[in-house]
PQR file of N, CA, C, O and H, with PARSE charges and radii, in Angstrom:
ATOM      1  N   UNK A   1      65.143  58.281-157.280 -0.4000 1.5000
ATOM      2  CA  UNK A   1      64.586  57.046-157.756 -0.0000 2.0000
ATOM      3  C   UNK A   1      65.697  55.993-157.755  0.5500 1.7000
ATOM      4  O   UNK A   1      66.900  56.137-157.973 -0.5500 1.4000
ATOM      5  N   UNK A   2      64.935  54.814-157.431 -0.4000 1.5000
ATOM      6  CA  UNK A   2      66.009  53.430-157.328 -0.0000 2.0000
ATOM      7  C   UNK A   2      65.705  52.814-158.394  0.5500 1.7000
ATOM      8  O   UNK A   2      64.595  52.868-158.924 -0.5500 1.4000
ATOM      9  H   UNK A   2      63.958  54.698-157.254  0.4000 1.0000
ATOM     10  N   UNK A   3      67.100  51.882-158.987 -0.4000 1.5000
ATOM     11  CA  UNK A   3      66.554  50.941-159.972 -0.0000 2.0000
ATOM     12  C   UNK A   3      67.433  49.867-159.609  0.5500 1.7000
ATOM     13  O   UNK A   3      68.626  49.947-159.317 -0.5500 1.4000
ATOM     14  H   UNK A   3      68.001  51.837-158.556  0.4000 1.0000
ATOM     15  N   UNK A   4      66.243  48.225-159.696 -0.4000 1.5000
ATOM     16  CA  UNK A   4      67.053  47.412-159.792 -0.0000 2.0000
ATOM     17  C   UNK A   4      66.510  46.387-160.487  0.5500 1.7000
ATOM     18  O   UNK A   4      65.338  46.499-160.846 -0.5500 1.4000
ATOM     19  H   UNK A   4      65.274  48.160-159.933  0.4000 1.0000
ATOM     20  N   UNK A   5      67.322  45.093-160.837 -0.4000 1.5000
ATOM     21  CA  UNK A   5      66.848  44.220-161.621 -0.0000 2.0000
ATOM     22  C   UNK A   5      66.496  43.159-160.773  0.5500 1.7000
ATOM     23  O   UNK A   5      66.949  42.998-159.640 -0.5500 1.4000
ATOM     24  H   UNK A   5      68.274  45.002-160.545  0.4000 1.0000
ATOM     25  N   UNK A   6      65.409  42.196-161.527 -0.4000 1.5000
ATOM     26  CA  UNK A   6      65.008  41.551-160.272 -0.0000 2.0000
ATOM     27  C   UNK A   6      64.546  39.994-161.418  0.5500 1.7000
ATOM     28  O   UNK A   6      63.398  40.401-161.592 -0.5500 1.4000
ATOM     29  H   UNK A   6      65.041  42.327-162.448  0.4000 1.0000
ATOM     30  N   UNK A   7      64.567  39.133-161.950 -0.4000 1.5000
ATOM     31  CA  UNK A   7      64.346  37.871-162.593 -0.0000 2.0000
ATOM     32  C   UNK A   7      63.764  38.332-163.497  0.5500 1.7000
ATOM     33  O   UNK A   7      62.637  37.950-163.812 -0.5500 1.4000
ATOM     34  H   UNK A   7      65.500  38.803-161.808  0.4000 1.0000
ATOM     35  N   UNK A   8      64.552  39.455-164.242 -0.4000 1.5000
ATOM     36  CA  UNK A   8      64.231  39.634-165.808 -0.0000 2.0000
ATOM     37  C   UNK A   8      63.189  40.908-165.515  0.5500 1.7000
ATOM     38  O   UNK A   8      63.133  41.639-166.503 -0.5500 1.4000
ATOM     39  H   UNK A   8      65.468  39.765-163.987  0.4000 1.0000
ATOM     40  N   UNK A   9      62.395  41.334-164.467 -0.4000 1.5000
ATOM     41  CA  UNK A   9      61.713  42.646-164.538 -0.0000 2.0000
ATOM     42  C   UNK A   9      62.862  43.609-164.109  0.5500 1.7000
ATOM     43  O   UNK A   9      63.896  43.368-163.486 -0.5500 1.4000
ATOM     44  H   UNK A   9      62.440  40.740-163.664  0.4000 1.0000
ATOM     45  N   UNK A  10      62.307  44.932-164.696 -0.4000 1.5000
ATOM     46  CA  UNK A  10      63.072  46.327-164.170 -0.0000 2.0000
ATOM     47  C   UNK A  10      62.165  47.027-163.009  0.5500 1.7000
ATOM     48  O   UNK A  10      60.967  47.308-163.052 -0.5500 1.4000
ATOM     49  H   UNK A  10      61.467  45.128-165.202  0.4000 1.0000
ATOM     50  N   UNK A  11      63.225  47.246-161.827 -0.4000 1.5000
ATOM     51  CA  UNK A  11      62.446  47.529-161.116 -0.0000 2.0000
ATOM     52  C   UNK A  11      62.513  48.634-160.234  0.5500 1.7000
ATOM     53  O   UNK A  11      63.656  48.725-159.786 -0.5500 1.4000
ATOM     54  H   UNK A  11      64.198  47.017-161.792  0.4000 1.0000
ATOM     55  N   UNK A  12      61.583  49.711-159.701 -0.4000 1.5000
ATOM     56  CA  UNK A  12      61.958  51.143-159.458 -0.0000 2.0000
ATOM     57  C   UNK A  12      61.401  51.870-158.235  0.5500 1.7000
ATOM     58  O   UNK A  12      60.227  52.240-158.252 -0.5500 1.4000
ATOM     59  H   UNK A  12      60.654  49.638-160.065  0.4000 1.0000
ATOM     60  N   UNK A  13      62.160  52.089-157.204 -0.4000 1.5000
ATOM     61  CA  UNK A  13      61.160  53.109-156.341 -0.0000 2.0000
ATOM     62  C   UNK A  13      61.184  54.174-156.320  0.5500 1.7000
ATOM     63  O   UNK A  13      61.998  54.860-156.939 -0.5500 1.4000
ATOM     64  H   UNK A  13      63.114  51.788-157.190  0.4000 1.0000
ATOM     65  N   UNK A  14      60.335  54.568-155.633 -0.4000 1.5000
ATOM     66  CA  UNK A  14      60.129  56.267-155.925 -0.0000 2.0000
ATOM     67  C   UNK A  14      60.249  56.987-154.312  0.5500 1.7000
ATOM     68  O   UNK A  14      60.229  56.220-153.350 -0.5500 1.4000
ATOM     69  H   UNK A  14      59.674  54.011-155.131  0.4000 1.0000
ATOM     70  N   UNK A  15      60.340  58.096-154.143 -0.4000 1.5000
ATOM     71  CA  UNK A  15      60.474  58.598-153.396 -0.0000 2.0000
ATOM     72  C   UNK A  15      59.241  60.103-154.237  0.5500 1.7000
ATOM     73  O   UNK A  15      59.399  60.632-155.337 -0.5500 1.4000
ATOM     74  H   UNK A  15      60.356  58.720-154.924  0.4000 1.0000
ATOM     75  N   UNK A  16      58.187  60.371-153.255 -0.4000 1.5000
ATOM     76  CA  UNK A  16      57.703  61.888-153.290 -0.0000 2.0000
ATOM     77  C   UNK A  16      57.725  62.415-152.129  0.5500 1.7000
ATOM     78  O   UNK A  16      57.587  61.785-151.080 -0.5500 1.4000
ATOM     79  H   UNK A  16      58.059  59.941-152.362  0.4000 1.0000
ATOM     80  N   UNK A  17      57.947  63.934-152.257 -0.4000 1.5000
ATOM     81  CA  UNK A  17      58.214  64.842-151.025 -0.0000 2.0000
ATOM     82  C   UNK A  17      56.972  65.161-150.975  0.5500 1.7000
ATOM     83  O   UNK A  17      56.442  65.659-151.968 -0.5500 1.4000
ATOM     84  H   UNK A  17      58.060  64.446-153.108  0.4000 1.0000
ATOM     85  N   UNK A  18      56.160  64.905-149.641 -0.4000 1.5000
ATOM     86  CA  UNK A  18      55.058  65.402-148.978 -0.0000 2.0000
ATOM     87  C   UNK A  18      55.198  66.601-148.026  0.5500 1.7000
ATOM     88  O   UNK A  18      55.999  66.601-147.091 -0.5500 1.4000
ATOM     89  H   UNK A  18      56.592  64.501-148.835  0.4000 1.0000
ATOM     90  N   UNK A  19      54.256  67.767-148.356 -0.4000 1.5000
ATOM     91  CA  UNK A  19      54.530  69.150-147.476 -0.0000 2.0000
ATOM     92  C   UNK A  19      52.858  69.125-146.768  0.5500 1.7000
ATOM     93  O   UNK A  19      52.072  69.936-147.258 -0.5500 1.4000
ATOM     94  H   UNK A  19      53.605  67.767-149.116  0.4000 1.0000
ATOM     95  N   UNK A  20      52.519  68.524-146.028 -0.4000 1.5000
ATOM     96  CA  UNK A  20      51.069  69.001-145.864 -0.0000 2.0000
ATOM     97  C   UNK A  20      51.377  69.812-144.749  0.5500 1.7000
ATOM     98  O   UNK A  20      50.485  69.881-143.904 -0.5500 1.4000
ATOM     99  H   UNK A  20      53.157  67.865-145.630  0.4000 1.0000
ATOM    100  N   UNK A  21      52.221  70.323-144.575 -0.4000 1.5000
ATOM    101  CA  UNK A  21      52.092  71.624-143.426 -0.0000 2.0000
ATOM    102  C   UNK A  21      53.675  71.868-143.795  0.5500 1.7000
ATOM    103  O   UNK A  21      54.607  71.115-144.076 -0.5500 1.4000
ATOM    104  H   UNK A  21      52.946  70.266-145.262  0.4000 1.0000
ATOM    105  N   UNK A  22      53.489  73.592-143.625 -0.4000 1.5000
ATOM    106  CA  UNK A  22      54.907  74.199-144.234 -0.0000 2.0000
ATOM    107  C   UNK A  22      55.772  74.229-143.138  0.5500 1.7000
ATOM    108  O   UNK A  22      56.802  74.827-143.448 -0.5500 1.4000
ATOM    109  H   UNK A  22      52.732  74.204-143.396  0.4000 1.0000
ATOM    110  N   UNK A  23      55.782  73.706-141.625 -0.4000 1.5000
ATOM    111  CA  UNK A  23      56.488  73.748-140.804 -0.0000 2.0000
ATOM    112  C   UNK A  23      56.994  72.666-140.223  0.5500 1.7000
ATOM    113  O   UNK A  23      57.731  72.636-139.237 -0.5500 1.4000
ATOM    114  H   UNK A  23      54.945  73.219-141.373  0.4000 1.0000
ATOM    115  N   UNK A  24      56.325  71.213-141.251 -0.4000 1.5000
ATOM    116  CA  UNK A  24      56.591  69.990-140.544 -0.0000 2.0000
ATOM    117  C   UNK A  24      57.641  70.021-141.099  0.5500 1.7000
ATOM    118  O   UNK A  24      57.905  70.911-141.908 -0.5500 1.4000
ATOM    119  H   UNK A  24      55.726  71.238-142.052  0.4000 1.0000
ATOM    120  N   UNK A  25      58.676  68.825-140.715 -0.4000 1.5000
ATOM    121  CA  UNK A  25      59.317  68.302-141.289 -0.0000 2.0000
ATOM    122  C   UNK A  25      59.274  67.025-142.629  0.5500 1.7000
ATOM    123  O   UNK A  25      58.547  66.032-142.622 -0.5500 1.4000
ATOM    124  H   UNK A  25      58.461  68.102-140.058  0.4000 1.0000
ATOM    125  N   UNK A  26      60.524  67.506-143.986 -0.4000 1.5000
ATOM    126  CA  UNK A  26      60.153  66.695-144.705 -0.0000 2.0000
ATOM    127  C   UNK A  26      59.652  65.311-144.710  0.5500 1.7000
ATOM    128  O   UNK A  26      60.425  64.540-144.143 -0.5500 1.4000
ATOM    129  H   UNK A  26      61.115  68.312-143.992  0.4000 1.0000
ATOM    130  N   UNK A  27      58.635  64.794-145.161 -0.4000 1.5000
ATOM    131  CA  UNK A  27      58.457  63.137-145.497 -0.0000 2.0000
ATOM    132  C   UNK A  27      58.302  62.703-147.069  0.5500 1.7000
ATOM    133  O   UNK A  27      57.884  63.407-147.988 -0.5500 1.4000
ATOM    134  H   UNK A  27      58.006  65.420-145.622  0.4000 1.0000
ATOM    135  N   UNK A  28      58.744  61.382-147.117 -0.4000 1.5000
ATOM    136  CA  UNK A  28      58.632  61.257-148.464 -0.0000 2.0000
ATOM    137  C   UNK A  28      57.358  59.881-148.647  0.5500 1.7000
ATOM    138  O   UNK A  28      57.283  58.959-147.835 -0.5500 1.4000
ATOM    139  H   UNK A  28      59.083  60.810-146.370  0.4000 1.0000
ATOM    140  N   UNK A  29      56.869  59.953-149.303 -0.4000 1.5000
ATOM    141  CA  UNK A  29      55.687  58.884-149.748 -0.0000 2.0000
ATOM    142  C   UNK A  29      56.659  57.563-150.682  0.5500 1.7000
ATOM    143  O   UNK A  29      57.642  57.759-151.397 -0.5500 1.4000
ATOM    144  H   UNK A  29      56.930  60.702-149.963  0.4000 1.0000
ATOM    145  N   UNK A  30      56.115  56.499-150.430 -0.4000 1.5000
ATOM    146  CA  UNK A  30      57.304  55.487-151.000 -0.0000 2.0000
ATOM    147  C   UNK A  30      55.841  54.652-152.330  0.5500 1.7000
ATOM    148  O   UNK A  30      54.690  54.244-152.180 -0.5500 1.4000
ATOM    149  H   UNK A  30      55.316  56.340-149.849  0.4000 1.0000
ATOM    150  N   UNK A  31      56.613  54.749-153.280 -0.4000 1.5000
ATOM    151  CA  UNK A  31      55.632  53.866-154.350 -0.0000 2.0000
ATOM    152  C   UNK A  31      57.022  52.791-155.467  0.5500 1.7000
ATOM    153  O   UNK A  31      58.202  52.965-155.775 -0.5500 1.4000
ATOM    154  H   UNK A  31      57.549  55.080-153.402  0.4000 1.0000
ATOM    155  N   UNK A  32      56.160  51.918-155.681 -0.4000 1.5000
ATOM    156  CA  UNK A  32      57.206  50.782-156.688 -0.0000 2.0000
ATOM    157  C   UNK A  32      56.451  50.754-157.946  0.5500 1.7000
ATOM    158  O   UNK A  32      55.264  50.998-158.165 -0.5500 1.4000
ATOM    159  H   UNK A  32      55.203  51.777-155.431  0.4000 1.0000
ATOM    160  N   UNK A  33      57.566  50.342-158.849 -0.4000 1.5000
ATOM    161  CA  UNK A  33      57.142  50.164-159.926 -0.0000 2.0000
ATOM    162  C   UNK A  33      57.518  49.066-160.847  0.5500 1.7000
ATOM    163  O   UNK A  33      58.533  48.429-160.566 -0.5500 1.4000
ATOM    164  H   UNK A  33      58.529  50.144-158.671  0.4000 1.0000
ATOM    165  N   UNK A  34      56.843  48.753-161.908 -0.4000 1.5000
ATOM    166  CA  UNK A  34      57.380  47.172-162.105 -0.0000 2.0000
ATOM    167  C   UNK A  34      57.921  47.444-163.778  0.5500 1.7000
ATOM    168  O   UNK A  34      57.240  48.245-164.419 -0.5500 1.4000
ATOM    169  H   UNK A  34      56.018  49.270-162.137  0.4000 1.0000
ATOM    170  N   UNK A  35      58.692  47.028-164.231 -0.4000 1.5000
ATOM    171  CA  UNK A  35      58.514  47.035-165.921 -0.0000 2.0000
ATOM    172  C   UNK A  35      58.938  45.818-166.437  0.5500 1.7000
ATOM    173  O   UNK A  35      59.456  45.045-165.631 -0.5500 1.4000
ATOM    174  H   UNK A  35      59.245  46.377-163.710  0.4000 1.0000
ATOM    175  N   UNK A  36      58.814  45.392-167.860 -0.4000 1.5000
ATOM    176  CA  UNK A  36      59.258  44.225-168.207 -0.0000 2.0000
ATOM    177  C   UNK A  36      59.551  44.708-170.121  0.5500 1.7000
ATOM    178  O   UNK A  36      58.663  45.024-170.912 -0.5500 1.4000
ATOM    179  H   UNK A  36      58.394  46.020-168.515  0.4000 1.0000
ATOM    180  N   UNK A  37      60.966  44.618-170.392 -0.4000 1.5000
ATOM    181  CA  UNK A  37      60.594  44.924-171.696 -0.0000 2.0000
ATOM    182  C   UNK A  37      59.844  46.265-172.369  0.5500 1.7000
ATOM    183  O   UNK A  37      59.044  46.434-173.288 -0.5500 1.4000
ATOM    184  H   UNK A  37      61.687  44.361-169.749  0.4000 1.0000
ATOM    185  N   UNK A  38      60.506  47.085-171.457 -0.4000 1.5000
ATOM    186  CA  UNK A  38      59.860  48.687-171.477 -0.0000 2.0000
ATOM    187  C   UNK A  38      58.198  48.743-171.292  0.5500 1.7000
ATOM    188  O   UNK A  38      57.651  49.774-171.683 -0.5500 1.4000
ATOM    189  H   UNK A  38      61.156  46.948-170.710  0.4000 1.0000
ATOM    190  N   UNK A  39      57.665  48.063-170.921 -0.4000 1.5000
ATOM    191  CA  UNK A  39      56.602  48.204-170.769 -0.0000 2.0000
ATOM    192  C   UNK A  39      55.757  48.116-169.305  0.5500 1.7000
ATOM    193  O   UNK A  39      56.085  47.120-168.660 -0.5500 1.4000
ATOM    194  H   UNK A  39      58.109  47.226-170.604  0.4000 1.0000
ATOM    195  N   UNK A  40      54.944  48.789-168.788 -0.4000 1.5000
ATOM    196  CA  UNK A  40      54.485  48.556-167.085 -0.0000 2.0000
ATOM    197  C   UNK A  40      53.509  47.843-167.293  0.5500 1.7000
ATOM    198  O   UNK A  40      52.544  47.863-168.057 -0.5500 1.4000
ATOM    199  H   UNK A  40      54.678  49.598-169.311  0.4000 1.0000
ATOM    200  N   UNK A  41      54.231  46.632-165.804 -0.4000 1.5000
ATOM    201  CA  UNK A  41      53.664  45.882-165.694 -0.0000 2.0000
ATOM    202  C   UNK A  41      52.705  45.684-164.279  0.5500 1.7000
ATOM    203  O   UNK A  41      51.784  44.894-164.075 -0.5500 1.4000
ATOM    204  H   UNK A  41      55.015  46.616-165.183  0.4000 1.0000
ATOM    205  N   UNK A  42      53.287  46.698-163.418 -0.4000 1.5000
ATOM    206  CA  UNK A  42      52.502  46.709-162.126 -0.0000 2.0000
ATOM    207  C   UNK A  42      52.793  48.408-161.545  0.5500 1.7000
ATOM    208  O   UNK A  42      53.927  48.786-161.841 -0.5500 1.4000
ATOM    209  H   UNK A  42      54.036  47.340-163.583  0.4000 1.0000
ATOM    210  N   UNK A  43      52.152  49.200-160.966 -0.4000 1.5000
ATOM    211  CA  UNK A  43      52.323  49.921-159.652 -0.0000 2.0000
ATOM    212  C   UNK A  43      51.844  50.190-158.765  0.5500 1.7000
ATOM    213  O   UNK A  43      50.637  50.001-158.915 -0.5500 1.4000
ATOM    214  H   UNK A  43      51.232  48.893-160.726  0.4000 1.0000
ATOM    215  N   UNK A  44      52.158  50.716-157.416 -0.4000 1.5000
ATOM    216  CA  UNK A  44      52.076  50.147-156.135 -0.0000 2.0000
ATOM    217  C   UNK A  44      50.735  51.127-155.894  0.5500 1.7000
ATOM    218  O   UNK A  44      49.648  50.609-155.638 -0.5500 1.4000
ATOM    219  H   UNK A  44      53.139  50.869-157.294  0.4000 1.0000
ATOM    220  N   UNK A  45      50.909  52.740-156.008 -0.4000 1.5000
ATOM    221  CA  UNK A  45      50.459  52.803-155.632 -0.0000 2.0000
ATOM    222  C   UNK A  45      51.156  53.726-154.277  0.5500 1.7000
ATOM    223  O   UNK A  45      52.359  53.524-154.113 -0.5500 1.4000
ATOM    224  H   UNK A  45      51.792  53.161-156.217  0.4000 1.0000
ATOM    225  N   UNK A  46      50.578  54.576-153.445 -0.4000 1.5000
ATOM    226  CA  UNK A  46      51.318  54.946-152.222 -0.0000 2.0000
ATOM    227  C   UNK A  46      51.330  54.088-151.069  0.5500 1.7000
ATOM    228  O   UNK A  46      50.344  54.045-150.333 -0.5500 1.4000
ATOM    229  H   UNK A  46      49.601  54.740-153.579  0.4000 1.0000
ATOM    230  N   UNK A  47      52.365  53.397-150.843 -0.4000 1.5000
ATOM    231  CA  UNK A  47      53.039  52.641-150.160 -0.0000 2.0000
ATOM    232  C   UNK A  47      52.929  53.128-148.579  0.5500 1.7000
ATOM    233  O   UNK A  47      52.541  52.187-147.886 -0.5500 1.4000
ATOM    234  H   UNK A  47      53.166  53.432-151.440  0.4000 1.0000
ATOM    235  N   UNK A  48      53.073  53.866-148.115 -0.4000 1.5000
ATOM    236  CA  UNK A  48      53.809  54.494-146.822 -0.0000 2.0000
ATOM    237  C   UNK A  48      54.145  56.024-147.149  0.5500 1.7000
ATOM    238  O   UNK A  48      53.766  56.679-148.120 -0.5500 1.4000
ATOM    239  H   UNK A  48      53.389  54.630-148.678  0.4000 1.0000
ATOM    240  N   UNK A  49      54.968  56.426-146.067 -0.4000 1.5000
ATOM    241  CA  UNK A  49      55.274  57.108-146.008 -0.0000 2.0000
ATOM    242  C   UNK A  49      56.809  57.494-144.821  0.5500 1.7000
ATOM    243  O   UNK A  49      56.718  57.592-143.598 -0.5500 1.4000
ATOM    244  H   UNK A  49      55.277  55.894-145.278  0.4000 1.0000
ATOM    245  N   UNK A  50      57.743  57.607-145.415 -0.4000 1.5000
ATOM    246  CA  UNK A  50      58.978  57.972-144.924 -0.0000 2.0000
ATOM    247  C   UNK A  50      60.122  58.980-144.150  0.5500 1.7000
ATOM    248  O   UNK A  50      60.036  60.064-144.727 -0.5500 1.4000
ATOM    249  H   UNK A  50      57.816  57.528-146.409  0.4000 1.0000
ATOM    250  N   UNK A  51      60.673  59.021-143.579 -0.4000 1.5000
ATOM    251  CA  UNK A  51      61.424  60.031-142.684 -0.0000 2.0000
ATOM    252  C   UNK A  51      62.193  60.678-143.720  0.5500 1.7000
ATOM    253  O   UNK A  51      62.143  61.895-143.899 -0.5500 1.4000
ATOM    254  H   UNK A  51      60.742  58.140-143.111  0.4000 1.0000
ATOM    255  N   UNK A  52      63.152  59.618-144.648 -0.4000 1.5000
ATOM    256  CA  UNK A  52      63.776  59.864-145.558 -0.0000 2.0000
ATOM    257  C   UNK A  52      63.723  59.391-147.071  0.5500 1.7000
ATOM    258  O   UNK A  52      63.114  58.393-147.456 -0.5500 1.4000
ATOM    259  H   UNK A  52      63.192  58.630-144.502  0.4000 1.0000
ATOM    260  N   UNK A  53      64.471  60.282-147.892 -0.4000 1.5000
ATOM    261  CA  UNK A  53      64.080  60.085-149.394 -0.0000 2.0000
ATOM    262  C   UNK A  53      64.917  58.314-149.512  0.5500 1.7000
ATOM    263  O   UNK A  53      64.035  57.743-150.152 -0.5500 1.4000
ATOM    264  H   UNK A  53      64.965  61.093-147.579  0.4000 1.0000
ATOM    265  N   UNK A  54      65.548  57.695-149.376 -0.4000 1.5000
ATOM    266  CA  UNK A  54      66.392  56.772-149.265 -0.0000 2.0000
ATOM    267  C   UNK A  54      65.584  55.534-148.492  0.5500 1.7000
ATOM    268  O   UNK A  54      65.937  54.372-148.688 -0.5500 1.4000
ATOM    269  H   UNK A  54      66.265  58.160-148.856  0.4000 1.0000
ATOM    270  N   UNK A  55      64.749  55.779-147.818 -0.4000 1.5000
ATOM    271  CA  UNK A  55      63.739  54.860-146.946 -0.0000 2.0000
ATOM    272  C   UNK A  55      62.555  54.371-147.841  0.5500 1.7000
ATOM    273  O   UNK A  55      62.067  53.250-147.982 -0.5500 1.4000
ATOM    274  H   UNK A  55      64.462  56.723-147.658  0.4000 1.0000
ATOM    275  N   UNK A  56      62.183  55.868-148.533 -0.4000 1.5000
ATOM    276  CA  UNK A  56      60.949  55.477-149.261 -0.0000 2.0000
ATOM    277  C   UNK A  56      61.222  54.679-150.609  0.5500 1.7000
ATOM    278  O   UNK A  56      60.569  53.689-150.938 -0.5500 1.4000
ATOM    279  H   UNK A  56      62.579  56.778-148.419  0.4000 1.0000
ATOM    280  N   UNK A  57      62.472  55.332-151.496 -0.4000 1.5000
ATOM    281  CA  UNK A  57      63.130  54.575-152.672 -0.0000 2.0000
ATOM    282  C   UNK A  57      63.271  52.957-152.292  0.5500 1.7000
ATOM    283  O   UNK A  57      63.090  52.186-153.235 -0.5500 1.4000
ATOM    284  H   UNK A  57      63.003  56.136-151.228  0.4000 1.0000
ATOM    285  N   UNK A  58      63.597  52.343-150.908 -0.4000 1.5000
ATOM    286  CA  UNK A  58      63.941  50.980-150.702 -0.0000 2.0000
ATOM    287  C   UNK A  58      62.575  49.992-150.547  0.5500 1.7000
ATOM    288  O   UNK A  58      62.284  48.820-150.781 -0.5500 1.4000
ATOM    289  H   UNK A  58      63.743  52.969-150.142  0.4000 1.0000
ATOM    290  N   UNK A  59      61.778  51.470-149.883 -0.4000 1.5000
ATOM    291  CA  UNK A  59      60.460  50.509-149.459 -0.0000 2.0000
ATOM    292  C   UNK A  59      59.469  50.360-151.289  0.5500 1.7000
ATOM    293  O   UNK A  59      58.404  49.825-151.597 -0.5500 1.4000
ATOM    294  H   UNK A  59      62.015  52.423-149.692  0.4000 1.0000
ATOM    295  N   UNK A  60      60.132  50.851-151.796 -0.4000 1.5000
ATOM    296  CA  UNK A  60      59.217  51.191-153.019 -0.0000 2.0000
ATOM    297  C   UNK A  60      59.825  49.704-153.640  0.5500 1.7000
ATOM    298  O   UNK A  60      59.083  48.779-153.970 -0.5500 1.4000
ATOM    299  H   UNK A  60      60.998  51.285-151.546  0.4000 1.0000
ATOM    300  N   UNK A  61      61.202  49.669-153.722 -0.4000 1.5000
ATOM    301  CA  UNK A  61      61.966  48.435-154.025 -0.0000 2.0000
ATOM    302  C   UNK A  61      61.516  47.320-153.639  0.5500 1.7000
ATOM    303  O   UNK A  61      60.977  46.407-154.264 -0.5500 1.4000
ATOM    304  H   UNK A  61      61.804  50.421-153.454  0.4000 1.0000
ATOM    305  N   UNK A  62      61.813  47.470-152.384 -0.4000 1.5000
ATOM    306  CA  UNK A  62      61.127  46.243-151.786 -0.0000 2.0000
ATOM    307  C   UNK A  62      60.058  45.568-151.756  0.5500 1.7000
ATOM    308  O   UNK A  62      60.059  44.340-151.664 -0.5500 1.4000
ATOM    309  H   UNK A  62      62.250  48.212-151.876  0.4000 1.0000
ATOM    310  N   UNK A  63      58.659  46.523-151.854 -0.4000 1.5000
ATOM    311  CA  UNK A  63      57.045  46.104-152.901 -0.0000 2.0000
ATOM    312  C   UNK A  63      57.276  45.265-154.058  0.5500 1.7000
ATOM    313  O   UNK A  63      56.836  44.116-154.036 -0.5500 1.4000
ATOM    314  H   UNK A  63      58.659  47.520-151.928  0.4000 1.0000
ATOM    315  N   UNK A  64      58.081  45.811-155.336 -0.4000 1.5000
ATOM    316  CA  UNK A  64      58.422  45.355-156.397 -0.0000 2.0000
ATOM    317  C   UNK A  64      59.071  44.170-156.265  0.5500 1.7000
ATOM    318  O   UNK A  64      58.681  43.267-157.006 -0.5500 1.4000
ATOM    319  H   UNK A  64      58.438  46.744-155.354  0.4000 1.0000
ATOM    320  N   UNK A  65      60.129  43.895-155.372 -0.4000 1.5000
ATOM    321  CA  UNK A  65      60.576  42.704-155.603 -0.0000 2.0000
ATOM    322  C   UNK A  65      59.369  41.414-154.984  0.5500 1.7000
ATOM    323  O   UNK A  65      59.021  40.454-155.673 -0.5500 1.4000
ATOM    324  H   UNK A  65      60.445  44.628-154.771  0.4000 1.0000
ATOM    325  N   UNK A  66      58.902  41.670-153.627 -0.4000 1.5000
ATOM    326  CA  UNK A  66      58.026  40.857-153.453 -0.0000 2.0000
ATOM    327  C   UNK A  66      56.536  40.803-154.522  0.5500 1.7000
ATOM    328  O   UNK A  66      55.642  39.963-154.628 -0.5500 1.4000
ATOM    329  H   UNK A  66      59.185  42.449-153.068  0.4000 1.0000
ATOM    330  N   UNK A  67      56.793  42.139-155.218 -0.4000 1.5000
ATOM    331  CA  UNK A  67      55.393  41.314-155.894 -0.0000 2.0000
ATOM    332  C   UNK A  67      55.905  40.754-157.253  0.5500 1.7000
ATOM    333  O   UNK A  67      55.023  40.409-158.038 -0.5500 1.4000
ATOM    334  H   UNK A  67      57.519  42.821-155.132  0.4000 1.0000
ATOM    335  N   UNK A  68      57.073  40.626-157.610 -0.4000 1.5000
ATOM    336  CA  UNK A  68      57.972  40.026-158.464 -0.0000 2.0000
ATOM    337  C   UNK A  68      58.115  38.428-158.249  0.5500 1.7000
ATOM    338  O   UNK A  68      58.158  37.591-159.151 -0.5500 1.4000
ATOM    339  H   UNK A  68      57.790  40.907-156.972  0.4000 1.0000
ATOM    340  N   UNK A  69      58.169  38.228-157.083 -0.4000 1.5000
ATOM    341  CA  UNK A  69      58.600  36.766-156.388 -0.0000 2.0000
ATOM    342  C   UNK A  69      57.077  36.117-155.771  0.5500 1.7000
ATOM    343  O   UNK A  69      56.987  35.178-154.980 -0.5500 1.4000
ATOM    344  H   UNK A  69      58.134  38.908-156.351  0.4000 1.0000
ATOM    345  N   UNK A  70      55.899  36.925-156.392 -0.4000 1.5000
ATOM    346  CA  UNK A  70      54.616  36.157-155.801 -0.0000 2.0000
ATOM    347  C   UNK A  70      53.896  35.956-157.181  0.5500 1.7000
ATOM    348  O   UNK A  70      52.935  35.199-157.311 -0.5500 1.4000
ATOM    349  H   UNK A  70      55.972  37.687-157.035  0.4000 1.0000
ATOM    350  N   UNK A  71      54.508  36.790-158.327 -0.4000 1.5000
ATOM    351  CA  UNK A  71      53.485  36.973-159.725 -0.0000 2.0000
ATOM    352  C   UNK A  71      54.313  36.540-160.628  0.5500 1.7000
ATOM    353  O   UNK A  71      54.034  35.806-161.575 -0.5500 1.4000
ATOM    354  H   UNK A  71      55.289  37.405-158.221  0.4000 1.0000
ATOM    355  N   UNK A  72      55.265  36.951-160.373 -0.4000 1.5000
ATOM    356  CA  UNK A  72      56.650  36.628-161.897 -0.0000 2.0000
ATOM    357  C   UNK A  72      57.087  34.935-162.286  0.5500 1.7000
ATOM    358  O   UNK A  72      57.900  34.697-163.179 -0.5500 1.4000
ATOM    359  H   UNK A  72      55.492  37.548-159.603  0.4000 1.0000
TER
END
């Protein structure tokens, strides 16, 4: 998980490991999350889906900040 701050919200992506077949190779599902004052204020939701755990954490980031800079 990523965290960053973004005009006073806290803000977080996620990375989940998806196995829908035991021979594929790993992917990770990318989701964001919003907080303000310990409290949630938005989430994404499954976003995509990623090659790597580090891809999905940014893309999860990256949701949050744009929906930070369209609502906030």
């Amino acid at each position: 998980m990523q965290q960053a701050t973004h005009k006073g919200y806290v803000l977080w992506g996620h990375a989940i490991a998806q196995q829908d077949e035991l021979l594929s190779p790993d992917r990770y599902a990318a989701s964001g999350t919003i907080t303000r004052d310990n409290r949630l204020v938005e989430s994404s939701g499954v976003i995509g889906t990623f090659s790597s755990e580090e891809e999905a954490q940014s893309a999860g980031l990256e949701w949050a900040i744009a929906w930070v800079d369209q609502h906030g």
